[in-house]
N, CA and C of each residue as an Amber inpcrd file, in Angstrom:
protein
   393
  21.8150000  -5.3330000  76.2750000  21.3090000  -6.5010000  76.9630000
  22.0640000  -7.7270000  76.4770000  22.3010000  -8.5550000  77.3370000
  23.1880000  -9.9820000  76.9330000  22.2730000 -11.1020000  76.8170000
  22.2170000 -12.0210000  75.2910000  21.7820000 -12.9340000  75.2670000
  22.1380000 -14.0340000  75.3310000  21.5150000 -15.3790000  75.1410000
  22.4930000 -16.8740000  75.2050000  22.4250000 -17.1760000  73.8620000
  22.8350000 -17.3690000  72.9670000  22.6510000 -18.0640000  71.3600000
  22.8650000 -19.5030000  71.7360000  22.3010000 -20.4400000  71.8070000
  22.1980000 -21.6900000  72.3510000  22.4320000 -22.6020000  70.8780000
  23.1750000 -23.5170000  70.5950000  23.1110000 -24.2920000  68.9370000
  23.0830000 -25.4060000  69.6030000  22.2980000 -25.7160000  68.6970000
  21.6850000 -27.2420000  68.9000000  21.9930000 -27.6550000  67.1650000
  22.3770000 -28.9340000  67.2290000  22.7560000 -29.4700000  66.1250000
  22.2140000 -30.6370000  66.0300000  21.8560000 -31.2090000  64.1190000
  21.8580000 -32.2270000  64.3770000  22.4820000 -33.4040000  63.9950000
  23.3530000 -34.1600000  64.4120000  24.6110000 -35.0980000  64.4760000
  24.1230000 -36.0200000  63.0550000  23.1800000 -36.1750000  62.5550000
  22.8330000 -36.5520000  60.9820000  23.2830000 -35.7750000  59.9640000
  22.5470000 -34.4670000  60.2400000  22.8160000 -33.4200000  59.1260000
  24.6690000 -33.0730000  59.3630000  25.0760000 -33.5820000  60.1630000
  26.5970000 -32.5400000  59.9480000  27.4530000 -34.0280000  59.3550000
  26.6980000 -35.6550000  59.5340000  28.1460000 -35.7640000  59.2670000
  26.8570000 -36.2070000  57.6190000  26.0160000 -36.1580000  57.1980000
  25.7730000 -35.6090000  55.9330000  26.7690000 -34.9080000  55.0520000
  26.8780000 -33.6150000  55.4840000  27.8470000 -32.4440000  54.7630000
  28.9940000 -33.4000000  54.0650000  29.4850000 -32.6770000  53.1770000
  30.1300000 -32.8060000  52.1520000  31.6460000 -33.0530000  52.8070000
  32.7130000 -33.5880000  52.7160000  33.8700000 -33.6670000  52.3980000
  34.5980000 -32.4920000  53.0880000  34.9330000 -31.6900000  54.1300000
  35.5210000 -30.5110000  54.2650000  34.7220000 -29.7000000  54.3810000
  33.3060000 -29.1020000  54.5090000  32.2850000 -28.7600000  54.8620000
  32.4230000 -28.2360000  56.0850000  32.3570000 -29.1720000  56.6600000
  32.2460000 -29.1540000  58.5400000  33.8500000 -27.9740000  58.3330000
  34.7200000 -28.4930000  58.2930000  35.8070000 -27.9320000  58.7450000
  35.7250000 -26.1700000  58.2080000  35.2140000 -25.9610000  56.9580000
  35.0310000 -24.7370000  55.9870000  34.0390000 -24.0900000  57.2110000
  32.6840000 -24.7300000  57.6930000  32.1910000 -24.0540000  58.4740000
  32.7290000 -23.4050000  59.6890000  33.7640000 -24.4970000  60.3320000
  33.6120000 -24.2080000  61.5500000  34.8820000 -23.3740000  61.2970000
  36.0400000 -22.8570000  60.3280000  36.4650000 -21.6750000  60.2030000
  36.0430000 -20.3810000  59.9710000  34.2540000 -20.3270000  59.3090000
  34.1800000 -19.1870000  59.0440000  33.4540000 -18.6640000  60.7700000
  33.1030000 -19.6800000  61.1310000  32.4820000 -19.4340000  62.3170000
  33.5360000 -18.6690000  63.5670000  34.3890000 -19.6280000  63.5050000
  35.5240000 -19.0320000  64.7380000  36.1340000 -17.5720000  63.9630000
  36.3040000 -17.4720000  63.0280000  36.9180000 -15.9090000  62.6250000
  35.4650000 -15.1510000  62.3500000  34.5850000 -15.4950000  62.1930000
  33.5960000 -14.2190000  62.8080000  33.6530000 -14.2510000  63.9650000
  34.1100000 -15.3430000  65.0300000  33.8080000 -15.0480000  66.3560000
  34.6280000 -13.6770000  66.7090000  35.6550000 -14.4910000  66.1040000
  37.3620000 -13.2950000  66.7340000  36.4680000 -11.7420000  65.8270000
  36.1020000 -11.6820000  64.7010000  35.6920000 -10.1250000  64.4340000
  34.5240000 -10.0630000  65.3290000  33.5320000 -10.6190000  65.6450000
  32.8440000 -10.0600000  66.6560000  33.0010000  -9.8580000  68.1950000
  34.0380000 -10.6430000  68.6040000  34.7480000 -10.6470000  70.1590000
  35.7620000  -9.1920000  70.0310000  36.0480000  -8.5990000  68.6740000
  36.6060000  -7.7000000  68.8120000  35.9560000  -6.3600000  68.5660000
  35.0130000  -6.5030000  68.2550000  33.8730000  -4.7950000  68.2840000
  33.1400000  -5.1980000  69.7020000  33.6280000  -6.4160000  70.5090000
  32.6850000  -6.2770000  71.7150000  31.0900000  -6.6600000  71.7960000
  30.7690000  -7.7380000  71.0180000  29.3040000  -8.0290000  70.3600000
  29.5500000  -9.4200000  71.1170000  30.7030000 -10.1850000  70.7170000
  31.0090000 -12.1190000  71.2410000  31.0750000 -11.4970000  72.7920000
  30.8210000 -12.1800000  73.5970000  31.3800000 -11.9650000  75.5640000
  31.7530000 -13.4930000  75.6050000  31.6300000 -14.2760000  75.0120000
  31.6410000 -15.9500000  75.2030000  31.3590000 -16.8600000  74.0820000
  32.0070000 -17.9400000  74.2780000  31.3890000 -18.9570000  73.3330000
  32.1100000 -20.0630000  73.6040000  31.6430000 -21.1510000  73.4450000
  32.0520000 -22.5570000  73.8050000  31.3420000 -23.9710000  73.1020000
  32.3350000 -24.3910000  72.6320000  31.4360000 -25.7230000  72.1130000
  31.2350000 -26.7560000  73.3430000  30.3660000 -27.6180000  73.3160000
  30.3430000 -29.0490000  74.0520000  30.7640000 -30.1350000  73.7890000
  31.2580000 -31.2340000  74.6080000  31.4660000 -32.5220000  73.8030000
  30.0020000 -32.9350000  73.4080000  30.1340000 -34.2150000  73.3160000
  29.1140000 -34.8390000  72.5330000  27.8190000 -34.9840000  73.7710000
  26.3650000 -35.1440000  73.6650000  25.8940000 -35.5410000  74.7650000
  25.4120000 -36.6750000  74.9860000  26.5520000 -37.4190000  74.0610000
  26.5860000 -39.0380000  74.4330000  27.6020000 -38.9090000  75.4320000
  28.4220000 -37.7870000  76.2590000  29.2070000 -37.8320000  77.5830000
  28.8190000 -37.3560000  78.5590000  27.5410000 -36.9840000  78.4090000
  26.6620000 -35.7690000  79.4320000  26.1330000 -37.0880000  80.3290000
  26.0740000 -36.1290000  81.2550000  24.9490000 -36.7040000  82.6900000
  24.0270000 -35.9540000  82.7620000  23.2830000 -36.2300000  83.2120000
  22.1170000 -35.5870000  83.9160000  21.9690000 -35.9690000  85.2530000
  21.6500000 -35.1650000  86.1020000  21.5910000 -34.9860000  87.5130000
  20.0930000 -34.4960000  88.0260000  19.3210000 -35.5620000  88.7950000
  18.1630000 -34.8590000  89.1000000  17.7540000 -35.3880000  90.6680000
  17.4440000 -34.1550000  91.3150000  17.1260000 -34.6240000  92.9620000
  15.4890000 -34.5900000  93.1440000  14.9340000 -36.1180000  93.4830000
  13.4760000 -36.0710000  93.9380000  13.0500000 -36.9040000  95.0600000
  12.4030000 -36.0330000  96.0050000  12.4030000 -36.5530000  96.9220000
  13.0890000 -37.1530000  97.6660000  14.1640000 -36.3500000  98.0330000
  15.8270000 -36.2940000  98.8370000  16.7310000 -37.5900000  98.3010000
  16.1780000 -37.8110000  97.0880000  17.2230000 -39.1700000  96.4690000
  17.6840000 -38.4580000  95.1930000  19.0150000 -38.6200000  95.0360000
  19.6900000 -38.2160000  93.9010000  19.8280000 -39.2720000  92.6290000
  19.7810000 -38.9500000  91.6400000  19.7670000 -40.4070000  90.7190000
  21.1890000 -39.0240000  89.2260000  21.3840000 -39.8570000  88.6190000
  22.3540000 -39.6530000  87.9890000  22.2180000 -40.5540000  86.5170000
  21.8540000 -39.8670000  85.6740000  21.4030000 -40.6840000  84.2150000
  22.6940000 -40.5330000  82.6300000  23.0470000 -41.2120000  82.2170000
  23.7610000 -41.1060000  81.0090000  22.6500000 -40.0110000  79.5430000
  23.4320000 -39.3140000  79.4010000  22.7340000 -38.6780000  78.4670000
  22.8040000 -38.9580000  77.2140000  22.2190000 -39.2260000  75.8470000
  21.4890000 -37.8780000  75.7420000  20.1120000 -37.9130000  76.5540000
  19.8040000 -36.8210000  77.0880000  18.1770000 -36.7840000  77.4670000
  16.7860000 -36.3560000  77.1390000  16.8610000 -35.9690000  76.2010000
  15.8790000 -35.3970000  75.3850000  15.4860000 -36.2540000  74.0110000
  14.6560000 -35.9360000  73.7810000  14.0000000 -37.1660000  72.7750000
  13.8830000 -36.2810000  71.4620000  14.8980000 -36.0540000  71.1620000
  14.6800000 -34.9840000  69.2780000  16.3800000 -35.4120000  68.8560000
  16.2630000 -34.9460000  67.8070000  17.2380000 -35.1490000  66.8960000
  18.4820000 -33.9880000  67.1300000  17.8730000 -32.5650000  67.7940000
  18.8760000 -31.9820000  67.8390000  19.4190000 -31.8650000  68.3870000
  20.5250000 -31.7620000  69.4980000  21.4980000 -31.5320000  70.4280000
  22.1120000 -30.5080000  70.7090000  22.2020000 -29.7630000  72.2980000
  22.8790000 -29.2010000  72.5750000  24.0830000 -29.0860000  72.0470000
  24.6390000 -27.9290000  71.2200000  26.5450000 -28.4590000  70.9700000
  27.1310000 -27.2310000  71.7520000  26.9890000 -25.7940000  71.7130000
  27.1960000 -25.0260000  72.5420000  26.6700000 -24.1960000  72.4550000
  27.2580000 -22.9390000  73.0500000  26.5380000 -21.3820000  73.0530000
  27.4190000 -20.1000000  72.4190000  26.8320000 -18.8290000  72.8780000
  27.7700000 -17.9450000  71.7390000  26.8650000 -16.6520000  73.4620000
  27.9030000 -16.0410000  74.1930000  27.0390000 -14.6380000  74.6310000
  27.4310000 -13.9550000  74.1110000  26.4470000 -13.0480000  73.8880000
  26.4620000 -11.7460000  72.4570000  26.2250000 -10.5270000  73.9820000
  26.3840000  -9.2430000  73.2130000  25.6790000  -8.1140000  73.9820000
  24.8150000  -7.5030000  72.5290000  23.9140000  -7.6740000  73.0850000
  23.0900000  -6.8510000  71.5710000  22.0190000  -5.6270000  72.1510000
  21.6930000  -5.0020000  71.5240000  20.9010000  -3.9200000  71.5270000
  19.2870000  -4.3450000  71.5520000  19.1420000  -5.5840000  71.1810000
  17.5030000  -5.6090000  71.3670000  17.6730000  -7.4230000  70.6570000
  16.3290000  -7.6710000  70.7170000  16.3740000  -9.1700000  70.6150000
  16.4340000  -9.1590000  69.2190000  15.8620000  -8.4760000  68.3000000
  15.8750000  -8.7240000  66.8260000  17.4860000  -8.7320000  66.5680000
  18.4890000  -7.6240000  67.2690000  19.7210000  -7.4260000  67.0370000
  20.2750000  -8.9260000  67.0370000  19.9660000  -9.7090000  68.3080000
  20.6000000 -10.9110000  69.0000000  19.8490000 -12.2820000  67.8600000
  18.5630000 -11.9590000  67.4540000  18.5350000 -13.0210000  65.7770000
  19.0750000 -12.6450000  64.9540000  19.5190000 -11.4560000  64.2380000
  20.4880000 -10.8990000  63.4440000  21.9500000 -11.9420000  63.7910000
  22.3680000 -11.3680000  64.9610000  23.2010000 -12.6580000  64.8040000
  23.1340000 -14.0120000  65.0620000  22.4950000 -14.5000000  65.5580000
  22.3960000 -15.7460000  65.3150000  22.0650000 -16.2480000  64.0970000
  21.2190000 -15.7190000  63.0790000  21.0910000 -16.1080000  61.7850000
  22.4640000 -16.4380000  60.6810000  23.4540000 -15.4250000  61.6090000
  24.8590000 -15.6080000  60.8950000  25.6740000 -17.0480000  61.2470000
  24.9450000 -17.9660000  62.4930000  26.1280000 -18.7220000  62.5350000
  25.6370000 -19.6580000  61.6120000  26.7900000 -20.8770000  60.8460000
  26.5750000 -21.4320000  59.7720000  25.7590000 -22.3230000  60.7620000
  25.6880000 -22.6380000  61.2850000  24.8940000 -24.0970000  62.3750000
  23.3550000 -24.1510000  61.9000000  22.7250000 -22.4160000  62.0720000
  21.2000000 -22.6470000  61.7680000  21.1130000 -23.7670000  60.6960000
  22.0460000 -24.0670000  59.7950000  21.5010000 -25.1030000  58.6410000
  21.2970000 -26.5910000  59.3860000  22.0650000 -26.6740000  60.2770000
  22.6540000 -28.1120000  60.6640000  21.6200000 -28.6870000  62.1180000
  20.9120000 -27.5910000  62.2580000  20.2100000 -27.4920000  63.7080000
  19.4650000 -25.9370000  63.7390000  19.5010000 -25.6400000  65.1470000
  18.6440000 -24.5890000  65.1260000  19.7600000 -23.5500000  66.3150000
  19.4910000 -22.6070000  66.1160000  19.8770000 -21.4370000  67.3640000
  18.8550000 -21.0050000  68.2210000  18.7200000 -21.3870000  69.3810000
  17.7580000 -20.8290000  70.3700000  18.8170000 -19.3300000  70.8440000
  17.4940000 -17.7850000  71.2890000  17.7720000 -16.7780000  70.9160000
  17.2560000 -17.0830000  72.6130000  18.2550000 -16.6120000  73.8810000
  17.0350000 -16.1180000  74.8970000  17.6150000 -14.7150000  76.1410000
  17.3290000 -14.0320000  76.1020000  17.5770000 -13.1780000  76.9610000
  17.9680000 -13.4280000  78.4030000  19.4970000 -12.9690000  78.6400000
  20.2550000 -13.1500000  80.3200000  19.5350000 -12.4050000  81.0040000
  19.1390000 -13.3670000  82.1730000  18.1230000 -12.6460000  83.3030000
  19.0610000 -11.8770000  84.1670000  18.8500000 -10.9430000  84.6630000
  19.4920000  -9.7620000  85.7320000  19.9440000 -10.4670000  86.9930000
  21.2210000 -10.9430000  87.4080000  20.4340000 -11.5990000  88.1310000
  20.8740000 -10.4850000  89.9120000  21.7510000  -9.5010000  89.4480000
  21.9210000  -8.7350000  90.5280000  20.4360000  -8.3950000  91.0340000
  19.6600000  -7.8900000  89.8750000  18.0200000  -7.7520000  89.8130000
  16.9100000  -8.6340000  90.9950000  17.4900000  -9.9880000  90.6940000
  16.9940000 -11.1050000  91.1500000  17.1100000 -10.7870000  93.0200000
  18.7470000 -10.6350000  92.8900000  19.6460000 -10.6630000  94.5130000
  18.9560000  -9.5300000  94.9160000  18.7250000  -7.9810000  94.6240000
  18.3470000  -7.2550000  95.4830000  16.4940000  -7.5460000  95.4230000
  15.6410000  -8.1280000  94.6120000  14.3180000  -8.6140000  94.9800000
  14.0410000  -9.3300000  96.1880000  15.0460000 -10.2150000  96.4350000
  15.2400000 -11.3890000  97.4560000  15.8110000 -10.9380000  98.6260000
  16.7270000  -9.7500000  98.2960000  17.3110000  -9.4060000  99.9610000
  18.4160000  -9.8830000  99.8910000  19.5430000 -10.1630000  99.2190000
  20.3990000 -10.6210000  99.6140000  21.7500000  -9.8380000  98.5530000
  22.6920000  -9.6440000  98.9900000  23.5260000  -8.4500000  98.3890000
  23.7150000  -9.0340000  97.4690000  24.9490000  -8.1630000  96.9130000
  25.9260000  -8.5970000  95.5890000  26.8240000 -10.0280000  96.1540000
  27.2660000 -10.7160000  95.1410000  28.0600000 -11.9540000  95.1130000
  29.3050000 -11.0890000  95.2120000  30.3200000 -11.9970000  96.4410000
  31.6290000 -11.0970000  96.6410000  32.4560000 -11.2490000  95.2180000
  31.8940000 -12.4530000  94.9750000  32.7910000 -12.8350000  93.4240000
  32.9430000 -11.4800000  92.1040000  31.2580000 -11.4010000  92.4340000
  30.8050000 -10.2120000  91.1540000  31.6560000  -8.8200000  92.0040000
  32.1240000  -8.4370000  92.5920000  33.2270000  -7.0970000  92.9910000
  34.3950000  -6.9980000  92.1460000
């Protein structure tokens, strides 16, 4: 089953860290990525810019409005994600407990919905894309 490892950080605690810290982390992080993208466990991963560059986009009542982000009212921030294929959800906190970030923020753990699952509930085929 494929999950999202979602890191949320928080922009206090990292520039806190020590002197070379950040950089020490974010090497051990990318070469576990590459050993886990290579037993086939990583499917993805991506950092974000900051979400002092984000928009938010919301349609109500056929008017579109368009907001500067950040949008959420906490300390931690979206920074990116990690898709894993894991064997069960405890497998998919197993790794997430490994990335150095849990210190700096948190890892949200959540299970990829089916969504071919979704398309044949609804009636409507496969995406020509997904062929």
């Amino acid at each position: 089953m494929q999950y999202l490892l979602l890191v949320y950080i928080d922009p206090t605690l990292i520039e806190a860290l020590p002197e070379g810290e950040y950089d020490t982390m974010m090497r051990h992080c990318l070469q576990h990525a590459d050993e886990l993208q290579a037993e086939g466990t990583l499917l993805g991963f991506q950092q974000l810019e900051p979400a002092s560059t984000a928009k938010a986009v919301r349609r109500r009542e056929g008017k579109v409005a368009v907001v500067d982000g950040p949008f959420a009212e906490t300390k931690e921030l979206l920074a990116g994600f990690n898709l894993v294929e894991a064997d069960s959800l405890e497998h998919a906190i197993a790794l997430a407990e490994q990335l150095p970030w849990a210190r700096t923020g948190c890892i949200e753990v959540r299970a990829l919905r089916d969504v071919g699952a979704v398309r044949r509930r609804v009636g409507l085929a496969a995406s020509p894309q997904a062929a």
